[in-house]
Structures are given as C-alpha cells and as structure tokens.
C-alpha positions in Angstrom: 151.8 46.8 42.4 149.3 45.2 39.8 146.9 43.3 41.0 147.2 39.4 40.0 144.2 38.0 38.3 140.8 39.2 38.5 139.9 38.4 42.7 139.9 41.5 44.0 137.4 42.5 41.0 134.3 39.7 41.3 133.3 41.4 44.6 133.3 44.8 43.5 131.5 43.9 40.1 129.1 41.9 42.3 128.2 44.7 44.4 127.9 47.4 41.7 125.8 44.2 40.1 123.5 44.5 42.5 123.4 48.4 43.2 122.0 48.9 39.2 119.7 45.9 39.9 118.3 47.7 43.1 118.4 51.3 41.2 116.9 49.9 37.8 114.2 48.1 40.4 113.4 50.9 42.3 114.8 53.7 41.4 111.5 55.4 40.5 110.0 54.6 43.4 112.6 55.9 45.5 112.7 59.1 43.7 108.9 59.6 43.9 108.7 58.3 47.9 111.6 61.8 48.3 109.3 63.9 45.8 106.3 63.4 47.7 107.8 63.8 51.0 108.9 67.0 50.0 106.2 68.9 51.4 107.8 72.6 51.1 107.4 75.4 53.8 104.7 76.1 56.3 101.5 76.8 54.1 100.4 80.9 54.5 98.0 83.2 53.4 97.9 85.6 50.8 94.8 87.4 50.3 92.2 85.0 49.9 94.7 82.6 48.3 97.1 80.0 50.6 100.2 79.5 49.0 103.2 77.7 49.8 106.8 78.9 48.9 104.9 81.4 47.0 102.8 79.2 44.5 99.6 79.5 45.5 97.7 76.2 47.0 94.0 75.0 46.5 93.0 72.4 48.2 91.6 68.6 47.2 90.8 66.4 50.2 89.0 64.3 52.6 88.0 63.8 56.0 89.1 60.7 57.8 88.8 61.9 61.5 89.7 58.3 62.9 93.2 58.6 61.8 94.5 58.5 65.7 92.0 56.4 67.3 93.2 53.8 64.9 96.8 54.3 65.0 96.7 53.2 69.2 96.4 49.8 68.5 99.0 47.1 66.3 95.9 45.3 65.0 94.6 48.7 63.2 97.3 51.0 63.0 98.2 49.9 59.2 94.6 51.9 57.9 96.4 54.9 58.6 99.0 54.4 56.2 96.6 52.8 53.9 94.4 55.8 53.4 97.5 58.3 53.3 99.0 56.3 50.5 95.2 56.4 48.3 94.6 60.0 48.8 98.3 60.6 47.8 97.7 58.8 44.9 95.1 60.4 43.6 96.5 63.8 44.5 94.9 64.7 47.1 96.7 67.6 49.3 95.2 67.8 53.0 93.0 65.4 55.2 91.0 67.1 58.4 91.4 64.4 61.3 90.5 64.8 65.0 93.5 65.8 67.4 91.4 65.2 70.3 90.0 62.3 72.4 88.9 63.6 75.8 87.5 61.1 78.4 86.6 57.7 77.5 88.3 54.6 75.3 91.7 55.2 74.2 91.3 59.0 75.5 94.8 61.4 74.1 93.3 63.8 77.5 92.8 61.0 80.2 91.6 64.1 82.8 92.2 68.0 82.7 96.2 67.8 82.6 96.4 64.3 82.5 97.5 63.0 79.0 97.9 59.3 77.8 101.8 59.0 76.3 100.4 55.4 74.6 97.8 58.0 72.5 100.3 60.9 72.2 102.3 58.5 70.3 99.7 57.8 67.6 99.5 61.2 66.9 102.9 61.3 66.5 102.5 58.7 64.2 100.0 60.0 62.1 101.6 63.1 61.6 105.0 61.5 60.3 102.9 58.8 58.5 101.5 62.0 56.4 104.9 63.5 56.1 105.8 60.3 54.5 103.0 60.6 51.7 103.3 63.8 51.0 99.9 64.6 52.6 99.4 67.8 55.0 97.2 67.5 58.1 94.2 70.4 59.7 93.9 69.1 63.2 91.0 69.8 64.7 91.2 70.7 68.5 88.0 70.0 70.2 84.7 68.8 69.2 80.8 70.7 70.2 79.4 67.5 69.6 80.0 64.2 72.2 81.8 62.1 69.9 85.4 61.3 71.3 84.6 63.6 74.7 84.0 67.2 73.5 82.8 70.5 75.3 80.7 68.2 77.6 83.2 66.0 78.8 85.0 69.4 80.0 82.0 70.8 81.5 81.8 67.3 83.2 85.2 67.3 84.4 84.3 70.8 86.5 81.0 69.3 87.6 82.8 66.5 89.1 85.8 68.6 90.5 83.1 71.1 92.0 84.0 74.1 90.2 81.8 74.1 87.3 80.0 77.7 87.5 76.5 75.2 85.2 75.8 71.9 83.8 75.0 72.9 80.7 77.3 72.5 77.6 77.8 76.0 76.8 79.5 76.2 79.9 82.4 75.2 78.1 82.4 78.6 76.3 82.0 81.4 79.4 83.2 79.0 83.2 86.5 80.3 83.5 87.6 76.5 85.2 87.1 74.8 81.8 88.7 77.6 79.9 92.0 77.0 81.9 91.2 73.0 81.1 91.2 73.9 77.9 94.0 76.3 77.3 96.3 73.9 79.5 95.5 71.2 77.0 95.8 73.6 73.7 99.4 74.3 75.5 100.5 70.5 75.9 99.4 70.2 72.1 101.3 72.8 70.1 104.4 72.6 72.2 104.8 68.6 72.2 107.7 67.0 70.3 107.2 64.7 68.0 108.3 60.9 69.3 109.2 60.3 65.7 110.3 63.0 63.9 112.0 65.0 67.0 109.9 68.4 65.8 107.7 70.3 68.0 103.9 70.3 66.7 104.3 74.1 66.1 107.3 74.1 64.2 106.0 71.0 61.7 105.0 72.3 58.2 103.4 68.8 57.9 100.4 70.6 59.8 98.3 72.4 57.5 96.2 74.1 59.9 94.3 74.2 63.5 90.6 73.8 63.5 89.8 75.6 67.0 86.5 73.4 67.5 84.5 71.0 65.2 81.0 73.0 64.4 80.3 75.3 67.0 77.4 76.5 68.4 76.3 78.2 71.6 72.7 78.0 71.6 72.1 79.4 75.2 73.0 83.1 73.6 72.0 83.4 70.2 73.1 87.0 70.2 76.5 85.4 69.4 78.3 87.6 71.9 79.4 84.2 74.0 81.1 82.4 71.1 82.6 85.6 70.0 84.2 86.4 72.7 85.8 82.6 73.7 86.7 82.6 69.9 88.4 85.7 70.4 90.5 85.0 73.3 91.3 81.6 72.5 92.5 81.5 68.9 94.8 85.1 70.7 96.0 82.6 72.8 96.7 79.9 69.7 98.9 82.5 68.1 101.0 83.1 71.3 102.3 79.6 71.4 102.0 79.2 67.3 102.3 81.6 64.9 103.6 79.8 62.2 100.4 77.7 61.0 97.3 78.8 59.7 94.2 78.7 62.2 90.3 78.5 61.4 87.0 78.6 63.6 85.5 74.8 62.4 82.0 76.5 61.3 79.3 75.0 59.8 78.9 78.1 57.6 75.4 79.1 59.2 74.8 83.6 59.0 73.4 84.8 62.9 70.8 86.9 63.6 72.0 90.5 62.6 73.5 89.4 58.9 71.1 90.1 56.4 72.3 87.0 54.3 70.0 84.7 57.2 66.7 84.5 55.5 67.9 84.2 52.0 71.0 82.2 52.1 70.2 80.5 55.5 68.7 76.6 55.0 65.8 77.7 57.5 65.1 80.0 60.5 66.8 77.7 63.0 70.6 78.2 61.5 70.1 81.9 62.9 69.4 81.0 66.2 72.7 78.8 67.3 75.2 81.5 68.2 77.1 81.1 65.2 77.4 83.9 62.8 79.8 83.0 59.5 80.9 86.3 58.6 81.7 87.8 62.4 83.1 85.1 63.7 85.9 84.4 60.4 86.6 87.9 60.5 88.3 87.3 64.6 91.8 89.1 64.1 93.8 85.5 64.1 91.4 83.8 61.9 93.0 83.2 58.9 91.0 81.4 56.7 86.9 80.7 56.5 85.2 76.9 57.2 81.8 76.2 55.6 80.5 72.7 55.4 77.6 71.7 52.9 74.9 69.3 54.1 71.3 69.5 52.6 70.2 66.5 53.2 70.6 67.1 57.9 69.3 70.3 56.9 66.5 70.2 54.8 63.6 67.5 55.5 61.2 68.0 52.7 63.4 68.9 49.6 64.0 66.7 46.8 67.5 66.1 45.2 67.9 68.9 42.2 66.0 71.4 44.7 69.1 70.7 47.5 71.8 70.8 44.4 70.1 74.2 43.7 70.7 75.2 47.3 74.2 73.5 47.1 75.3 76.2 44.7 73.9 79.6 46.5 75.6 78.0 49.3 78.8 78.2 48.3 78.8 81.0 45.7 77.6 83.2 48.9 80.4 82.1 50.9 82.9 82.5 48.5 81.6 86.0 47.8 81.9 87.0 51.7 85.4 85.7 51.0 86.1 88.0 48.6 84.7 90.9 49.8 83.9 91.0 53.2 86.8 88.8 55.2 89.0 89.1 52.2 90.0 85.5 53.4 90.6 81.7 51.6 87.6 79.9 52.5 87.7 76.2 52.4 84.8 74.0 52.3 86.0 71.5 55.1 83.4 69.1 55.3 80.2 67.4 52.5 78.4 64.7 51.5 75.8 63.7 50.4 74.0 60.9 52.4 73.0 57.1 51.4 69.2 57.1 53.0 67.5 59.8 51.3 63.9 58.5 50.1 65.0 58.7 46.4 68.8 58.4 46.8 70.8 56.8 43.7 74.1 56.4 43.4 74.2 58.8 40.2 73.3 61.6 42.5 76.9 61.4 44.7 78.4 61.7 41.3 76.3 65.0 39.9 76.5 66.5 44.1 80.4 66.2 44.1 80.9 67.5 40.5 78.8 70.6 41.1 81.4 71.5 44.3 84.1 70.9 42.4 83.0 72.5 39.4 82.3 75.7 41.4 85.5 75.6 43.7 87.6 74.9 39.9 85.6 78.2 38.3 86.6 80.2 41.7 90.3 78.8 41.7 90.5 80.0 37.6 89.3 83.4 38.4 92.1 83.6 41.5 88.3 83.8 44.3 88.2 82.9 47.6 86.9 79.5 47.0 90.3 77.9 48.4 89.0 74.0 47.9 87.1 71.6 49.6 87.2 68.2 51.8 85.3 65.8 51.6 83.2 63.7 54.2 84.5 60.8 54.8 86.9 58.6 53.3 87.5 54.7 54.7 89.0 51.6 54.1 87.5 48.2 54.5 86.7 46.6 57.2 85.6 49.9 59.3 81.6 49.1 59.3 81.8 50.7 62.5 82.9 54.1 62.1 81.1 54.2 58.9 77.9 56.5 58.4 75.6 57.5 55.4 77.9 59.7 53.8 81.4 57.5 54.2 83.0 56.5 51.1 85.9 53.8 50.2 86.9 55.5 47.5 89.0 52.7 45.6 85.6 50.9 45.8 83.6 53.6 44.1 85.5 54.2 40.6 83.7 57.3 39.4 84.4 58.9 42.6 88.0 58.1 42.9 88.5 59.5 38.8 86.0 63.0 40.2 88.7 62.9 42.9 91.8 62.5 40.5 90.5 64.6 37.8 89.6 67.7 40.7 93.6 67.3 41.7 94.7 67.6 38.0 92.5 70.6 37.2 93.8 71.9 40.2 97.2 71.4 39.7 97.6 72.8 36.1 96.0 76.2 37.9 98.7 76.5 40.5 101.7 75.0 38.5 101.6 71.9 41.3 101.8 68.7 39.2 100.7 65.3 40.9 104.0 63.1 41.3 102.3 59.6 41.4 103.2 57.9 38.0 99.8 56.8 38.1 98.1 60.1 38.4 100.4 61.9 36.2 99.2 59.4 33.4 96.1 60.0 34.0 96.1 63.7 33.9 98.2 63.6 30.8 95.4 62.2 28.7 92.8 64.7 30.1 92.8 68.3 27.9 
C-alpha cells in the first residue's frame, strides 16, 4: 500500500538531516582521527634503515618520560593526551617515556614481584592514548640513575631482604638476586594485557621499541666485561618473551677503553672509564638498533657555544659512521638538548643546536645512512614547573622550535613517501619546496 501523506517521511528526512549535518561537521576530523590511528605493522629493521610495511621509517621525536607518573592521577592525567595530540600535530612519529617506577610515590613495582594494578593501569593508558594519536612509544625499562627507583632501589631491595652479594650500585649488574628481580619484572611487563585495548604489551605494534636501561654505566669495571655480559643475557632473555619489537641498549654513546675512537671522538678521558663501550655493546646479537645521546653542555665545562656545535657534529657523523660500517645498524639519537644556564646562553643558540642535528640526520636519511632520527629532550606542557629542567621545552610556546620541529617531519616525510595527515601540517609542508 501507498503510504498517506508525508508522516512516515519527516522522521527519516530529519534523521538523514542530521547525519550530513554531523558528516559535513566532522567528517574530516573523523577521517583524520582513523588515518592517524592507523599505525601499520610492528616497526623492523632493515639494514640500518627501520621500516614499517616496507617503507622505510626515520624518526622525528621527543622525550616526555612523565607520561605514566602523570596518567595515575584524575587531576593530571589529561597532559598525557595533551602532549600526544601536539607532537602528532606537528608530525612527530615516536616519544621515549619511562616504563618504570620502582620504589617510592606512585611506584608501577611496589617490591620485587609486587606490582601496583592503580599504576599498571596508566600505562595502559598511555599506550592506547598513543595509539589514538597516531604516535608510537620506546619504553624504557629501568633507569642507572635514582630518578623513579632505578638499579639502586634493586640493590636496596636485596640489602634489605639479606641476599644482596654488595651495597654498591653495580650490584645490580653481576648479584644474581637482583638479576632474578629484574627478569621477574621484565616478565610481568612484556606479557601484561592491556586493561584498555585487551593486547598483550608484546604483541602491540603501538610499541616502537624497548630501551633495556636509561644510560648505563658500570663504573666498578671499566674493562666493560660486567655490562657486557648482563647486556648479553638480558636483552637474550627480552627476545624469549618478545620477538616482535625492536630492542636497544639506552647508551649515552660514550667509546670504552679498547676503541680507538676514545681520545678523538670521546668528550674527555672520563667517558672511557664508565664501563660503557658504544660500539661493543650495540653490536650484542639482539640489539637491533644503536642509542647515542648529545649533551655538550654536562660534558664539557670550559667550551664556548660554536666550539660544542663543532663537537655536536663529529659526534654524530662518528656514530652514524659506526652505523654504517661497523654494527651495520639504524642508530637513533634518543636523547639532546641544549641547556638554559650556560654563561652565554641565548635563545638563538637552541634554534642554530637543533638545526645542525637535524640538518645532519636529514643529509644521512637522503643518502639512505645509518642516522635513523633523533628525540628530543624534553617536551612539556604548562603547568609542570616541577618536572621541568634546563633543557625542557613547551614547544607550542616556543614558535621557531615547534616550525624546526614541523619542518624536520616534512623533510622527513617526502624522503620515505610518509605524508603528515594533520590538515594543519600538511598545509604547512605544502608551501615549503
């Protein structure tokens, strides 16, 4: 039968009314929210390039290691998202963050074994909260410095339980206690399921890579032979849980006493002498890519600013030739800055520091090098005084930084084929040649 009159119609034309209205609204945004959550497969290594469903990848980033301490709390959680959405928008590809907290305030590792679910959570949610942007994660595992626990709140923990073989903080790398602490807790880690997303750490592409420890050194045997050998048996034990995500040491970048690059590429005679050695430790069987980080201004006291920019670039033009042919690796500057309270700091000088890196990492990237990108130290967001230091950055605050930032991603992306899908961005690397 025919309908009678036009009833049956209003609603319908009301609804399909307000589906264009909502499509014509936010249509774009929708389509760009699904674009830039499409992260693609796990990223791998070929060569010294990473690629990702065979394109290759190189890497634009930050560091904003207080992603999980932050997400804990109501109040705070929000920054998170926040920072995500700004590096995202200006292209940026991978942050470094801390998946650790052992001991203390809001601790993810309460106690050896003991874990805190409330903390375990946060992670959780800053790993989906990067899914959602688009932005891939390197979790670093364990600190050598104190901040947020570190190797000497393990060595503490076997003090206390009477099994600790020394007090001293390379302990953590040779008492056979604290290396079961630690492999118990490396086990929890990769194998936990997402509260959120329902995937296991492992099997979550969202992961860019594991750090195994932030900047290690074992000064107590400065043969190296100690940190060799825990690097050794610890990143083999990574792999037999994980095998699907890319794994690096966390070094500072410093050459050990038997490479003949430590008097003339080494800052002094000290970065010799910590147990660290750049080349024999990145070439450990399930090392897969090479960490340096770049800091003249902690290790130089009596340089002025175009004499450290001059070290800046031996620096990394060393490393990325040990990438090329000695690991035959990607090696990815993870951490640099340039710190606030030098003598004769200017603002100026952040500007010409960053644009050097990024000039050499773009040059390495054309000529398909090692040089697989670079992260950089640290990015904030208001209100965060207290986690702030003389390199920290808000970057939305700090315009020529943010467009170094945008214009590194673009350069970047017309190499590898990778476009920016921010409307934003893509505008703005339309107009650059």
């Amino acid at each position: 039968m025919a309908p009678t009159g036009n009833g049956p119609l209003i609603p319908i034309l009301g609804f399909l009314t307000c589906v264009a209205f909502i499509y014509l609204s936010f249509g774009d945004l929708w389509f760009d929210f699904k674009r830039e959550a499409d992260l693609g497969g796990f990223v791998k290594r070929n060569g010294t390039q990473f690629v990702v469903d065979g394109k290759p990848l190189y890497v634009n980033g930050w560091n904003s290691y207080w992603f999980m301490d932050h997400a804990v709390n109501d109040h705070s959680r929000h920054r998170v998202g926040a920072m995500l959405e700004a590096g995202a928008k200006m292209g940026l590809t991978v942050c470094r963050t801390w998946a650790f907290n052992d001991g203390g305030y809001n601790a993810l590792q309460i106690s050896p074994g003991r874990f805190d679910e409330r903390v375990f959570k946060a992670l959780d949610h800053v790993i989906a909260e990067a899914k959602t942007h688009g932005v891939r994660l390197l979790l670093s595992l364990v600190n050598n410095l104190q901040a947020y626990g570190g190797k000497t709140q393990y060595v503490n923990w076997a003090w206390q339980e009477g099994v600790g073989l020394s007090s001293s903080n390379d302990s953590f790398f040779f008492d056979p206690s604290i290396r079961r602490y630690f492999k118990n807790y490396l086990t929890v880690l990769l194998t936990r399921k997402n509260s959120l997303t329902g995937i296991e750490y492992r099997n979550d592409p969202t992961i860019f890579a594991w750090e195994l420890i932030n900047e290690p050194r074992c000064m107590s045997d400065i043969s190296g032979d100690t940190l060799q050998d825990w690097i050794n048996e610890m990143t083999a034990f990574i792999k037999s849980i994980d095998n699907k995500h890319l794994l690096t040491v966390g070094l500072e970048g410093f050459y050990g006493p038997k490479s003949p690059k430590r008097l003339t590429v080494n800052p002094e005679r000290w970065a010799s002498e910590l147990g660290s050695d750049f080349v024999r430790n990145s070439d450990s069987p399930n090392i897969d890519f090479a960490s340096v980080h770049i800091y003249p201004d902690h290790w130089f006291h009596d340089l002025g600013f175009e004499d450290k920019l001059k070290f800046v670039v031996k620096w990394i033009l060393s490393h990325i030739e040990d990438g090329d042919k000695e690991l035959k690796k990607p090696v990815l500057f993870t951490e640099f800055g340039l710190s606030n309270l030098n003598k004769d700091y200017d603002p100026s000088q952040r500007d010409r520091f960053y644009r050097t890196i990024f000039d050499i990492i773009y040059k390495s990237a054309k000529r398909r090098r090692s040089g697989a990108g670079t992260l950089m130290w640290q990015f904030l967001i208001e209100g965060m005084e207290g986690f702030n230091d003389d390199f920290g950055i808000v970057p939305w605050e700090q315009d020529s930084i943010q467009r170094l930032m945008i214009e590194q991603s673009c350069r970047l992306g017309r190499i590898t084929g990778r476009h920016l899908q921010d409307k934003k961005s893509i505008e703005i690397c339309s107009q650059r040649p």
